[in-house]
Every structure is written in C-alpha cells, then in structure tokens.
N, C-alpha and C positions, 0 to 999 in steps of 0.2 A: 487558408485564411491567414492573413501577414498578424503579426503583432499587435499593429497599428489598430487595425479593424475588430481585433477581439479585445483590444482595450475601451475603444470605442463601445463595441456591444456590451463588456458588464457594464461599464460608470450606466448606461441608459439603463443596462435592467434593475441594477440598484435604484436609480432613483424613479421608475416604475413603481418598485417593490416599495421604495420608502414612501413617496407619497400614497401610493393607494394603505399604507398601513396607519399614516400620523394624521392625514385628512381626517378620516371618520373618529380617530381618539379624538383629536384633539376638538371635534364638533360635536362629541359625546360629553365633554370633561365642559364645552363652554353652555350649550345650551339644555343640560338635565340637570336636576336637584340633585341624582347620584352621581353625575358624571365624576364631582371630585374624589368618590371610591374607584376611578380608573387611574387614580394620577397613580396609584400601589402596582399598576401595570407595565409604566411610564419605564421605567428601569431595564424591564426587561422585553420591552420592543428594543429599545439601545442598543442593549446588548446584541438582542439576537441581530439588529441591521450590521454592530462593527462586525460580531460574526460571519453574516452574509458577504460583507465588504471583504472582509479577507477572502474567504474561500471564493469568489469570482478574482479577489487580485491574481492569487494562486493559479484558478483555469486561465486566464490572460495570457499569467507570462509564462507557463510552461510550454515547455519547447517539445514540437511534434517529437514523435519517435518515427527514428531512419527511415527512408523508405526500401523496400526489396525488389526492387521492380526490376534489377540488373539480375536476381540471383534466383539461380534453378532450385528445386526441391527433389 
C-alpha cells in the first residue's frame, strides 16, 4: 500500500468516524429538551476526533518495515 492510498484511506475513515459521531449529537443537542446537557459532551468528542486524527496521521505516514525476502534463516 503506497503512502498516497493510506493517506487517502485515514482522512475517509476520520471523517466516517466524525460524521457518524456529530450527526446524532448534534440532532440530540437540536431536537431534545436535554439535548443541551450533551453540549458538557461536546469537548470531549473533539478531543477524542483530533486524537483519532493524529494516530491515523501516524499509521499513514509510517514507513513499512524492510522487507526479508532476499535473506535465509
């Protein structure tokens, strides 16, 4: 898998990840009487997304390990 393609694949799984996560808050927070006890939530979706965000930057751009295919055992 080139660089290209698995940077390609996280940004899509993040924002998989982001929209199936802010869709339903933020249609919890617009259409309930409690929704606005979710906005105490809000912060730490964020968070946890830039979180997510990084650790897929991290799988992206890390660089395979060597291959051995030349070497006996």
């Amino acid at each position: 898998m080139t660089l290209r393609s698995r940077l390609i694949l996280a940004v899509a799984a993040w924002c998989l990840i982001a929209v199936a996560l802010v869709l339903p808050l933020v249609w919890l927070i617009n259409n309930r009487d409690w929704g606005i006890g979710l906005m105490l939530v809000v912060p730490f979706v964020v968070y946890g997304l830039m979180r997510l965000g990084r650790a897929l930057e991290s799988w992206a751009r890390a660089t395979p390990p060597p291959s051995h295919e030349g070497t006996r055992d």
